[in-house]
Each structure stands twice: as C-alpha cells, then as structure tokens.
C-alpha positions as CSV (number, residue, x, y, z in Angstrom):
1,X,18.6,28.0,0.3
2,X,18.2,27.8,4.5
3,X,15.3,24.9,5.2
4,X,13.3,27.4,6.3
5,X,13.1,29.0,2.9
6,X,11.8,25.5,1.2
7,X,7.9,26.0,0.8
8,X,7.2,23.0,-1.1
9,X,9.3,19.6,-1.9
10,X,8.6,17.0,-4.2
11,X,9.4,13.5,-3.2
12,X,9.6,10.4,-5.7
13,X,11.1,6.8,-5.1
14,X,12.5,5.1,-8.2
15,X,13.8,1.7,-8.5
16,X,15.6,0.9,-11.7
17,X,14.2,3.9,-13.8
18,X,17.1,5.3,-15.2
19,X,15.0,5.9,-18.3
20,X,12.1,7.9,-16.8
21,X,14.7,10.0,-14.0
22,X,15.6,12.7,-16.4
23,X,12.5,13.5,-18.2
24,X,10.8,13.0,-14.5
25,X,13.1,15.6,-13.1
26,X,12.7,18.2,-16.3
27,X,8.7,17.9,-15.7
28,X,9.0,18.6,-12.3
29,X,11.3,21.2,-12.2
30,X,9.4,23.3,-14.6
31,X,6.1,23.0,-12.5
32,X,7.8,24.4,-9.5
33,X,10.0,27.0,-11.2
34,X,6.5,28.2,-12.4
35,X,5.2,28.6,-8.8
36,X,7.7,30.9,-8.1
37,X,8.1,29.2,-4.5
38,X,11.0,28.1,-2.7
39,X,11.1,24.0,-3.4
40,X,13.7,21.0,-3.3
41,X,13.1,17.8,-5.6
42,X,13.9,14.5,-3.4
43,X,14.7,11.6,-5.3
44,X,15.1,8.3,-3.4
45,X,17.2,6.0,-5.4
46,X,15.5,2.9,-3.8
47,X,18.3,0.4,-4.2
48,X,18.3,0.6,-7.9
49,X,20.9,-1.8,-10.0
50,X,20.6,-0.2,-13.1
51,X,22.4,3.3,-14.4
52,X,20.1,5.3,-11.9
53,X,23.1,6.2,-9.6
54,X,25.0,7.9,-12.7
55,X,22.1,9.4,-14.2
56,X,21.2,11.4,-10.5
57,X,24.6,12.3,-9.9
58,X,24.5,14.1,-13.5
59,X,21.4,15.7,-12.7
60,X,22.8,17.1,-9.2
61,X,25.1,19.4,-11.3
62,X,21.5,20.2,-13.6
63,X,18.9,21.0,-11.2
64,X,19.9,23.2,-8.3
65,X,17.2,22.2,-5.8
66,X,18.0,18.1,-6.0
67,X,18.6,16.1,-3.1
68,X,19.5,12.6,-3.9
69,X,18.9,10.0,-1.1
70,X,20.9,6.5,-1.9
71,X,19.1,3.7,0.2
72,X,21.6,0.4,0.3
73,X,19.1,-1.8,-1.1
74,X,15.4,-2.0,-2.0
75,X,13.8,-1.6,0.9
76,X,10.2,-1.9,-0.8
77,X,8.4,1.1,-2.3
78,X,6.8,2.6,1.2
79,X,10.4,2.0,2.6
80,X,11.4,4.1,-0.3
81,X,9.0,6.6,0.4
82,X,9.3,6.6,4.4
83,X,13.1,7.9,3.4
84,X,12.1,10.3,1.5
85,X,9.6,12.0,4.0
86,X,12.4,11.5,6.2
87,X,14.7,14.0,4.4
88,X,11.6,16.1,2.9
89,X,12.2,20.0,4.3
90,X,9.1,21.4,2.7
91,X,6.1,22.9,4.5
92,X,4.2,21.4,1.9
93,X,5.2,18.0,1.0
94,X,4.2,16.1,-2.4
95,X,4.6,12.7,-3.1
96,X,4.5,11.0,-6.1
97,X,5.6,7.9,-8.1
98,X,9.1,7.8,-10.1
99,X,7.6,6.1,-13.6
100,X,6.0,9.4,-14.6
101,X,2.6,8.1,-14.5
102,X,2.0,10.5,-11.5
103,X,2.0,14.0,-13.5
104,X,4.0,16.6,-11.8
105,X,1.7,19.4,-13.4
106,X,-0.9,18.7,-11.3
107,X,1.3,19.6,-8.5
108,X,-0.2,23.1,-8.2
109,X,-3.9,22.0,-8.3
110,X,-3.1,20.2,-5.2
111,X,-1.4,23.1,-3.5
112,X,-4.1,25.6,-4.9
113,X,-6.6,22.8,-3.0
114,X,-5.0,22.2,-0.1
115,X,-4.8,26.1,1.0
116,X,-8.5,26.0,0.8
117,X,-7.9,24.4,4.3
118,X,-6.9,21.0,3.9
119,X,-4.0,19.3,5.2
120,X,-4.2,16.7,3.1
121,X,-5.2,16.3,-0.7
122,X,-5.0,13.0,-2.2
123,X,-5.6,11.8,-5.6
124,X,-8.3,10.1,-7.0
125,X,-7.4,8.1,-10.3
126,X,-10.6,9.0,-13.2
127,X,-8.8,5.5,-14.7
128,X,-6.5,2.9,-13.9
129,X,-3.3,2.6,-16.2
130,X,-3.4,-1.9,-15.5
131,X,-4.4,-4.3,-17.5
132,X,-8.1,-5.4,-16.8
133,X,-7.5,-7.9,-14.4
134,X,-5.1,-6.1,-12.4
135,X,-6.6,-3.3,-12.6
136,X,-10.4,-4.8,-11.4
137,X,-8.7,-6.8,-8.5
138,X,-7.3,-3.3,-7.6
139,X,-10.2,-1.8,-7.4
140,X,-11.6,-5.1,-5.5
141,X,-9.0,-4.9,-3.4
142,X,-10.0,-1.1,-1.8
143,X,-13.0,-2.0,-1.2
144,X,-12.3,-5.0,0.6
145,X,-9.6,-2.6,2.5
146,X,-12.1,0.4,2.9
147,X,-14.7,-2.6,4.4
148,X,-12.1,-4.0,6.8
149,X,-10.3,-1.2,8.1
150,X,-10.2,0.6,11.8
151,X,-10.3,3.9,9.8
152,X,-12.1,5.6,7.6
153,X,-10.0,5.3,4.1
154,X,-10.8,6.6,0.8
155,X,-11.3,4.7,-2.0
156,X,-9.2,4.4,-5.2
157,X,-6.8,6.7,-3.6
158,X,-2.7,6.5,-4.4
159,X,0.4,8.2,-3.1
160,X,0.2,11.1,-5.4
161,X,-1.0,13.9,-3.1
162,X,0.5,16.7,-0.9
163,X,0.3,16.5,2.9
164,X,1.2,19.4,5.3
165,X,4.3,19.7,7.5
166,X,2.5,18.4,10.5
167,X,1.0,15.4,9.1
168,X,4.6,14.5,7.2
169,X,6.2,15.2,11.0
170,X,3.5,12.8,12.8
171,X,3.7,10.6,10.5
172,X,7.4,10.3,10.3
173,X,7.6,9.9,14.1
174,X,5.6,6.9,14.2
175,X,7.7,3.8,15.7
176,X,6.2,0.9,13.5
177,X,8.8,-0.7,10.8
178,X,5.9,-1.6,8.1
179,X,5.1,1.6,7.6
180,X,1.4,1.8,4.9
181,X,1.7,5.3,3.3
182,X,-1.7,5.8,2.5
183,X,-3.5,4.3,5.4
184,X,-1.2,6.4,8.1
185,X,-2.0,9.3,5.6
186,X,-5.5,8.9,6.6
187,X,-5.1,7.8,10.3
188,X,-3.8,10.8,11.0
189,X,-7.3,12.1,10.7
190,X,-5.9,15.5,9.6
191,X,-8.4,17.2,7.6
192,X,-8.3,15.9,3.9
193,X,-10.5,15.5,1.1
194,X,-9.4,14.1,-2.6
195,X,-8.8,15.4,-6.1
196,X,-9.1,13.4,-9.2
197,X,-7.0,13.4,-11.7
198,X,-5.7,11.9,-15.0
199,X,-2.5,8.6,-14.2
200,X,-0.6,8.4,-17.2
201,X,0.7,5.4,-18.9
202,X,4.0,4.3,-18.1
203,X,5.8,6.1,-20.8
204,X,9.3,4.4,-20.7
205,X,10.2,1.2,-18.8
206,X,8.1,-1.5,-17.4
207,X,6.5,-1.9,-14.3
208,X,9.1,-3.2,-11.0
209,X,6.0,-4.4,-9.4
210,X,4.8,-8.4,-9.7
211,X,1.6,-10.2,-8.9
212,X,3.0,-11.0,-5.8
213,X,4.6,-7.8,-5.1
214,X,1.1,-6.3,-5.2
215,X,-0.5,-9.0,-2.9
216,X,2.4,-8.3,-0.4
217,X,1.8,-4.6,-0.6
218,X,-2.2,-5.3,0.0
219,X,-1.6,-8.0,2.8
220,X,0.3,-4.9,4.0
221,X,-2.4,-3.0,4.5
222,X,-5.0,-5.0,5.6
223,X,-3.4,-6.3,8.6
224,X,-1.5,-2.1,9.7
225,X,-5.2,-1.6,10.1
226,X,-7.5,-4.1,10.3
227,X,-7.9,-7.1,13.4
228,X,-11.1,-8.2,11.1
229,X,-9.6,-10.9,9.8
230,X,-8.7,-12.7,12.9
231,X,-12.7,-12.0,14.3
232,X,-13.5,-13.4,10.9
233,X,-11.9,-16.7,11.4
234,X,-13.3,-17.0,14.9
235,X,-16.5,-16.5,12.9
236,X,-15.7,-18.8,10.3
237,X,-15.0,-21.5,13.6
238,X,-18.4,-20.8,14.9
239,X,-19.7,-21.5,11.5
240,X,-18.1,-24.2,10.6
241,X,-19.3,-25.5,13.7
242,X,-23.0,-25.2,13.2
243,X,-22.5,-26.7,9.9
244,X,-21.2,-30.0,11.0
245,X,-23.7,-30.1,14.0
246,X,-26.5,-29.9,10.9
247,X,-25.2,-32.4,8.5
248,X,-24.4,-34.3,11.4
249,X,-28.2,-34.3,13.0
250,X,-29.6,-34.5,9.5
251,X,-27.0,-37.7,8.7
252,X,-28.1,-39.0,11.8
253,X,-31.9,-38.8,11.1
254,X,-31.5,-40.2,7.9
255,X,-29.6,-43.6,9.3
256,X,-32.8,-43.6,11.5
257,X,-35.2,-43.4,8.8
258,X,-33.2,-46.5,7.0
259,X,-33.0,-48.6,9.7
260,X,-36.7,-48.0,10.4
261,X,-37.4,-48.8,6.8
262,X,-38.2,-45.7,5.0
263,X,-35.1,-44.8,3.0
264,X,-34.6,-41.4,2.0
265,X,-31.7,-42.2,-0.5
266,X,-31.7,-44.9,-3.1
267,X,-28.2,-45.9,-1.7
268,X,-26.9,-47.0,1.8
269,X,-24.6,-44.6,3.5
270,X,-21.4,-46.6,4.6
271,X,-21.6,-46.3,8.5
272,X,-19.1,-44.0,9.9
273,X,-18.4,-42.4,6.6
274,X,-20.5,-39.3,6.5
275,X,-19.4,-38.4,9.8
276,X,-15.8,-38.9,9.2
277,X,-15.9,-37.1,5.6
278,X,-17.7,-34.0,7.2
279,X,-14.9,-33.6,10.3
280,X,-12.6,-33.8,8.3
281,X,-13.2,-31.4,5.3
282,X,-14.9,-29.1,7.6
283,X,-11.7,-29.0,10.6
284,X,-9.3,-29.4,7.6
285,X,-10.1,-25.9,6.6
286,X,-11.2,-23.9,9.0
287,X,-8.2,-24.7,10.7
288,X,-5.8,-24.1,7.6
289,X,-7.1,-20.4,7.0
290,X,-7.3,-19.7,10.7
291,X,-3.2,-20.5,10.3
292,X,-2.4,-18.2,7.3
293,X,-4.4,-15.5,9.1
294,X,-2.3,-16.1,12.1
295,X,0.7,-16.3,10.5
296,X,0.2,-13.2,9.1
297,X,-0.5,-11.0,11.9
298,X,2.4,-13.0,13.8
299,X,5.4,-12.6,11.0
300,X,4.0,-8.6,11.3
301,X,4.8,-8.5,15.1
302,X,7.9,-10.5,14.4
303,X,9.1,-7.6,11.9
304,X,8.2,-5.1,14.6
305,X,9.6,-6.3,17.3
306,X,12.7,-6.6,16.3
307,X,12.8,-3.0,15.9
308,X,15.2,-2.6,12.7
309,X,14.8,1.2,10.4
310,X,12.4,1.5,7.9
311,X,15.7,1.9,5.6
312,X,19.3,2.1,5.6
313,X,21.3,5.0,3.7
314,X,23.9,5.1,1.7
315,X,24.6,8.4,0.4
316,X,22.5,11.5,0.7
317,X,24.0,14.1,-2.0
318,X,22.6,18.2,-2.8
319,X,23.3,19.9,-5.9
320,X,26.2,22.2,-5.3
C-alpha cells in the first residue's frame, strides 16, 4: 500500500506491555478492517525492557498494516507519541494509549465526528479508571491547567482522539524538545470539539506511571503554556510585602501602647523579636517558591536550548 492510499493510522506508545500488545493489536485491527478504509497501525515500542520487542516482531508477520517504531530508550510517554506522529502516514491520524484502556472501537465514532467538519475530536472520559485520590487531583489538576493556560484547553480531555493531516503536520514541525500533546493539540486552534466516551480499566498489567511521573508530566504542561506562575510569584512578593508592612505597623503601635501604659497583651513582646520572626518567615518563603518556580521555567529553557530530538530510533520495521 503507496502512503497515499493510507486514509487512517492508528498510533499507540507502549512501554513494557507485552501483555496488552497482542490483544491491543487484534482490537484494533478489527475496527479498521471493518471501515473498509486504507489504514496502518503504528506501534512505538517506547524503550520497553520487557518481551515487547519479540512480541511486535511476531505480530509484523500477523497484521499486514503494522509499522513498528523501536525508540533506544524511554524517552517519556509524549516523546513516545511525538515518534509516532512522526512516522504516522494517515490523513486521519488517531492516537491512543497502549494499555487498552483507550478502546479502539470507538475509533469510527471519532472519524464519523470529525467529517462533520472538525479537525480535531478529542475524548472526554464519562469516568476516570484511578484510584480516588489520583483520580480527584487529576481532575484538580485540569482545572488548575485550564485556569493558567495562554490557551483555551478543554477540560478532562486525554490523548485518545483523531487529528487531521494538517494539524498532525503543524504540530510535528514545531521546534520545541518538550513537546505537550494535548495542549499543542489545542494551540493549534484548528477547529475541534470533544466526544465522551467510556476508559476502560487496565485489563492486564499495571500502570508504568508513578506519583511523580504524573507531577512531572503536569509541571510539563503548566509551564509549555502558562508564564502565570512566574506573575504569580511577583504577586505573592507584592503580598508578602504588604503583610509585613501591617504586622509591622500594627507591632509597632502595640509597643507604643505598652510603653505608654495601656497594654494590649497580657505579656511583653521581647524587643526586636516580632520584627525579626515576621522577616524572616515572610522573606524565607516568598523567596523559596519564587526559586522553584524559576527553576522550573529555567531547567525548561536549558532542555530547549540545547536543541537535542524529541527521540532517538532504533529500528523502524513494516510487515512484509
């Protein structure tokens, strides 16, 4: 099949799911055979140290339309994904997660959506698969990220989605090395509106994703599209600022009040000490989360400047 021919590709990262690549493939396969369009699968093999390598080559000689891309490491799960829009020939391009919680047979409800005239079609989770906690930071989390942001993002929305060929090209020729799927997804500003649909649970496997892994990934976000944090510290500053000039005029009203005989405390305040406490505690941190909001907009300019790929392949294999 000529890349012209390829209507529609399908393109999942996995990182140590040998468990959930077969079944993964079988499901999607079946949803595009029953299209009846021309497709490829694109499985990025995101540095995975498990059997996943053996298991894709098997299913090279299995499903005809399979394009395995073989990254050298773990290059993060948008690094995984960047490679596989990279290598994605479709005119309609769907991404989606490789632990099967993403279901492949809402693939043509999304297509059926996005010819209505919509570039791009995102989905809306009706319920998170995470534990409580997780799952309520989560949700925290995009609103915080919808609040904050340069652009106008939707809320609650993943990866799973199709994008058209144009928005897959622009996004694919933007220069940055931290590349936020779903916030360039929307700062595109391509037409797009959202879908809901049902996540799975993780049927096989566990989760590749930590606590931290998850703060990383939101951190991420944040600052690719916010500078609100920064005007929030300077904020925060002018804040902390006024503060001390209060308890300070009000400490300094209340020593004259004492030494003129009319107490407002049962207790004397040691001289010097309210004054000292207050600059402290108040310079202390102010000037502590100024520096980890610095530091994080610097260590992103760092990584950008240095101008390395979004990923480095090993092996990109198609089914004979």
């Amino acid at each position: 099949m000529s890349e012209k021919d390829i209507d529609i590709s399908v393109v999942f990262t996995a990182y140590n799911e040998q468990m959930n690549l077969r079944p993964l493939l079988d499901r999607i396969d079946t949803t595009l055979k029953s299209l009846g369009r021309g497709h490829e699968i694109v499985a990025v093999d995101n540095g995975s140290s498990d059997g996943s390598d053996g298991i894709l080559t098997e299913c090279l000689n299995v499903f005809p339309h399979l394009v395995v891309v073989s990254l050298v490491r773990n290059f993060g799960y948008d690094g995984g994904i960047v490679a596989g829009l990279e290598h994605a020939k479709g005119r309609w391009v769907v991404v989606m997660d490789g632990d099967q919680q993403d279901p492949p047979e809402a693939i043509p409800r999304f297509l059926q959506k996005a010819e209505e005239g919509y570039e791009i079609v995102f989905g809306l989770r009706r319920k998170r698969t995470e534990g409580m906690l997780l799952g309520t930071m989560m949700k925290l989390y995009y609103r915080i990220w919808r609040t904050l942001a340069n652009i106008d993002v939707p809320r609650d929305a993943g990866n799973f989605g199709v994008m058209s060929r144009e928005v897959v090209d622009v996004i694919n020729r933007l220069p940055e090395r931290n590349k936020f799927i779903r916030g360039l997804r929307a700062w595109t500003g391509f037409r797009s509106t959202g879908l809901e649909y049902h996540r799975d649970a993780r049927p096989l496997g566990t989760t590749k994703f930590s606590f931290f892994g998850y703060v990383d990934h939101a951190l991420n976000g944040i600052t690719a599209f916010s500078t609100t944090p920064l005007r929030m510290f300077t904020y925060g500053g002018l804040m902390g600022i006024a503060a001390f000039l209060f308890l300070a005029a009000l400490a300094i009203v209340m020593r004259a009040l004492e030494l003129m005989g009319v107490p407002i405390l049962p207790y004397s305040i040691a001289s010097g000490f309210t004054t000292l406490a207050l600059s402290i505690f108040i310079s202390a941190s102010v000037n502590l989360l100024g520096l980890g909001i610095i530091g994080e907009y610097v260590g992103r300019n760092l990584e950008e400047s240095k101008h390395r790929p979004n990923y480095l392949v090993r092996k990109v294999r198609k089914s004979p």
